[in-house]
Backbone as CSV, one residue per row, in Angstrom:
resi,resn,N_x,N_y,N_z,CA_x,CA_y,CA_z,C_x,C_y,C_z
1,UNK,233.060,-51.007,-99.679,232.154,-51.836,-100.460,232.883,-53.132,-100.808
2,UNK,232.369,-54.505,-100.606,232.950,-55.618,-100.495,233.307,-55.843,-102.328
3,UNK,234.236,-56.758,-102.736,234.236,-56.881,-104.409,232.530,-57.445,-104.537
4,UNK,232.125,-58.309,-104.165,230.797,-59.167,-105.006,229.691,-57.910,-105.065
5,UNK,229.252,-56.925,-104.058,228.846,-55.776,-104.151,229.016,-54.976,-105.288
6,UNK,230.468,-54.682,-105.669,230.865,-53.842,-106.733,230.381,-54.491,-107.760
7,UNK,230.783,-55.912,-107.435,230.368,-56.563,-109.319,228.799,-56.532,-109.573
8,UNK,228.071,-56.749,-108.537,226.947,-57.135,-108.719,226.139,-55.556,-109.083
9,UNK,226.581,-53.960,-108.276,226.218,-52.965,-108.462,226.459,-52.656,-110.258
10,UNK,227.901,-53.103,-110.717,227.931,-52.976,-112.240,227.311,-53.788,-112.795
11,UNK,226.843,-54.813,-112.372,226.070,-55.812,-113.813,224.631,-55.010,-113.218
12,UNK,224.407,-54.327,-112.427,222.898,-53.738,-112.726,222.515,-52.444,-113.233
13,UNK,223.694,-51.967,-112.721,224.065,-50.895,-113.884,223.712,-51.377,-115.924
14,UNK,224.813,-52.359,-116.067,224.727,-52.363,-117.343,223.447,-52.687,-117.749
15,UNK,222.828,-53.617,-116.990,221.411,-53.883,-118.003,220.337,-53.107,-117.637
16,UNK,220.397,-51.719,-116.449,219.618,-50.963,-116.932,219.841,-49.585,-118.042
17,UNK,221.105,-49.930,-117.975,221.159,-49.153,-119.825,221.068,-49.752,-120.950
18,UNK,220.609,-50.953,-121.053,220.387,-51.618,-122.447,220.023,-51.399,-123.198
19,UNK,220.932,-51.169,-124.825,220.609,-50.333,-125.578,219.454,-51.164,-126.459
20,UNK,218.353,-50.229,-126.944,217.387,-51.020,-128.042,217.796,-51.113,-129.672
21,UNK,217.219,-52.730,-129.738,218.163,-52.924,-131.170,216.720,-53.186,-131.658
22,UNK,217.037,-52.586,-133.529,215.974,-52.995,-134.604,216.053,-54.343,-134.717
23,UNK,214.108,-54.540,-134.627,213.920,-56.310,-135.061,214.100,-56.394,-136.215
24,UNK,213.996,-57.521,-137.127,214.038,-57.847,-138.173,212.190,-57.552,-138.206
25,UNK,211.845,-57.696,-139.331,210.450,-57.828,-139.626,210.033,-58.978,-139.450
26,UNK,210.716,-60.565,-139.515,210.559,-61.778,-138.991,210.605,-61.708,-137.715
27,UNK,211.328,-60.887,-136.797,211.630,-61.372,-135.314,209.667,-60.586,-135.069
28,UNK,209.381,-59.319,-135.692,207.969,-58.589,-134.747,206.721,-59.211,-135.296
29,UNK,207.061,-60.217,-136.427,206.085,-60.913,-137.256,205.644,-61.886,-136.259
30,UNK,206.367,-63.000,-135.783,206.605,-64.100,-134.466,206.022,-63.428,-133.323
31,UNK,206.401,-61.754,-132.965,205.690,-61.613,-131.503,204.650,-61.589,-131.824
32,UNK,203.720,-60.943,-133.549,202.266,-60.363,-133.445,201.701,-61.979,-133.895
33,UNK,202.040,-62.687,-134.138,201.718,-64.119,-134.313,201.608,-64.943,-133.255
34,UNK,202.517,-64.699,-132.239,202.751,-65.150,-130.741,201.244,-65.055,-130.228
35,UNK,201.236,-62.941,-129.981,200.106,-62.917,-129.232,198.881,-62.233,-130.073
36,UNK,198.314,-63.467,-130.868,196.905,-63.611,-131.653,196.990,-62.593,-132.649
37,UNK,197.857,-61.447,-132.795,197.842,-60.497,-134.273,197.901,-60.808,-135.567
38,UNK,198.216,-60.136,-136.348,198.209,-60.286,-137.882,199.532,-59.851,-138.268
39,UNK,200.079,-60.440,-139.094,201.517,-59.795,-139.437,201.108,-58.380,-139.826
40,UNK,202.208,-58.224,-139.432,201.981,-55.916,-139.833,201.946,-55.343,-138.732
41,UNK,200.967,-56.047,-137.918,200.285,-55.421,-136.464,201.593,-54.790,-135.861
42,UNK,202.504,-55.543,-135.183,203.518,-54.797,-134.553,204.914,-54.639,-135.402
43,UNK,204.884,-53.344,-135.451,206.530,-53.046,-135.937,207.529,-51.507,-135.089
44,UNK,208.605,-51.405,-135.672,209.517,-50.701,-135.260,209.595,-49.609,-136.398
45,UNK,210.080,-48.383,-135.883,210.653,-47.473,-136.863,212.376,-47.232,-136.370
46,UNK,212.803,-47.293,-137.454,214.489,-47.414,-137.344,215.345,-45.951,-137.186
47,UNK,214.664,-44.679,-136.806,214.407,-43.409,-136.286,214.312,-43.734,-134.997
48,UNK,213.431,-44.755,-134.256,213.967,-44.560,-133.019,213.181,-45.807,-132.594
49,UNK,214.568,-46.552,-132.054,214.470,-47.947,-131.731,213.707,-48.397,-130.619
50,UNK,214.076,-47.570,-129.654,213.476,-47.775,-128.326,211.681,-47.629,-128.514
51,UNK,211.078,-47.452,-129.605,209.468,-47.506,-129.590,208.884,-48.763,-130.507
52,UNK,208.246,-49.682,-129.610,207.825,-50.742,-130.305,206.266,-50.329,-130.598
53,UNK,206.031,-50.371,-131.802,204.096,-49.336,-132.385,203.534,-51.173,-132.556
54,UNK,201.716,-51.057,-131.654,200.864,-51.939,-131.796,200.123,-51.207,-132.664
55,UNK,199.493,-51.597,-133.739,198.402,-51.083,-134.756,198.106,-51.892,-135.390
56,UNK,196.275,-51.131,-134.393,195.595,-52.539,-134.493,194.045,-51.500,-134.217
57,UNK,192.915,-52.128,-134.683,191.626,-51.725,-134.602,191.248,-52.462,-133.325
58,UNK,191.148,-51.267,-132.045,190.441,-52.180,-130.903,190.859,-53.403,-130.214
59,UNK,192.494,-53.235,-129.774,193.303,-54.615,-130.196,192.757,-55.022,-128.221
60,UNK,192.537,-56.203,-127.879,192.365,-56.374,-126.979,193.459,-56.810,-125.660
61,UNK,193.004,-56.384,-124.252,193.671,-56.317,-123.211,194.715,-57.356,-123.259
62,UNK,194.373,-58.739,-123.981,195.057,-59.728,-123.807,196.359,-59.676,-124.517
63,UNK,195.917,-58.755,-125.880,196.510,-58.754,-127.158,197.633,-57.629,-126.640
64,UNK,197.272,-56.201,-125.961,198.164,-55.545,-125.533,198.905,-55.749,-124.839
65,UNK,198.841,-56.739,-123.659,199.378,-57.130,-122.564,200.697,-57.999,-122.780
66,UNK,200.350,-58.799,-124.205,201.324,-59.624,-124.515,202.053,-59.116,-125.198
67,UNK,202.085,-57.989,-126.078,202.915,-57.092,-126.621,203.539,-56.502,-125.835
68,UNK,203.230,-55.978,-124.957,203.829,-55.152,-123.414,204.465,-55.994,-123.367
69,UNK,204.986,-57.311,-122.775,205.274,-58.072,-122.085,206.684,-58.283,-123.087
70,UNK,206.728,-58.499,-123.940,207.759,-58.309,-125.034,208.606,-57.272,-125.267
71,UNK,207.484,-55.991,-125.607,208.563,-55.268,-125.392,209.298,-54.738,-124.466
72,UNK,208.660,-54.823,-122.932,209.561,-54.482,-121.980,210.807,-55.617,-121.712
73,UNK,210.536,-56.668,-122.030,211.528,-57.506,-121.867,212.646,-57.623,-122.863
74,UNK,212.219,-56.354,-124.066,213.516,-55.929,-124.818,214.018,-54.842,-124.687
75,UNK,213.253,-54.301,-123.507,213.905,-52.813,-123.261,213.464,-51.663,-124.041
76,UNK,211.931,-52.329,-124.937,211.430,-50.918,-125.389,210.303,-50.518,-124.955
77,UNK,209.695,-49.382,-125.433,208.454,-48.652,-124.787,207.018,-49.186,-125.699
78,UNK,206.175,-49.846,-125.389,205.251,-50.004,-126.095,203.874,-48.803,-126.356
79,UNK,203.788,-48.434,-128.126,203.058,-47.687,-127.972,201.549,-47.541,-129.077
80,UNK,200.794,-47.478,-128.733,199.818,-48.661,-129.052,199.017,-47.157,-130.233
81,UNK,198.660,-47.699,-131.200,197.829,-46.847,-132.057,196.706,-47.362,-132.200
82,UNK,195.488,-46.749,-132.055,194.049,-47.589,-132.210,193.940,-47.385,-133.518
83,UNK,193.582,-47.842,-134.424,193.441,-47.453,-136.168,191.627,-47.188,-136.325
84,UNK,191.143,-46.444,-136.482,189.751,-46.595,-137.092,188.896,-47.151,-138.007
85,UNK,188.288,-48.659,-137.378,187.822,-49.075,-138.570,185.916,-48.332,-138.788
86,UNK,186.535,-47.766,-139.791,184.647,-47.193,-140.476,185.188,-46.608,-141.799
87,UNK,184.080,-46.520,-142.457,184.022,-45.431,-143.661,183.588,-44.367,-143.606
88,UNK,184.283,-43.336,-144.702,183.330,-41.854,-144.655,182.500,-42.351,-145.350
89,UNK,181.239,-41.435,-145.087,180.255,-41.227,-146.130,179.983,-39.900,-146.399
């Protein structure tokens, strides 16, 4: 195996183990602001980093897509909660 091979086999190595780090509540505030949400909409639980939660009532394709798009490009799993908007009666 030539050296530029080796190096190039370890740098793809490392960044497909990239470990997931907690956002700040400012950094997931900016993505759900980014793509058309409401602050709150997207956050993290610090139990386990690697899951970025959308919650949202009916959040649309555009709205998920751009959350996807984020979190895979931080290396986490996006996982989307539909919330129910109605009342009991």
């Amino acid at each position: 195996m030539s050296r530029a091979a080796f190096i190039t086999a370890i740098l793809l190595l490392t960044c497909a183990c990239a470990t997931a780090q907690l956002h700040t509540e400012d950094q997931l505030n900016s993505v759900a602001q980014s793509c058309g949400l409401s602050l709150g909409d997207v956050m993290q639980d610090d139990s386990e980093k690697r899951l970025l939660f959308l919650m949202k009532s009916a959040p649309s394709a555009e709205e998920r897509a751009c959350v996807y798009h984020w979190a895979h490009r931080n290396h986490l799993h996006l996982v989307i909660i539909n919330i129910a908007n109605g009342s009991a009666s």
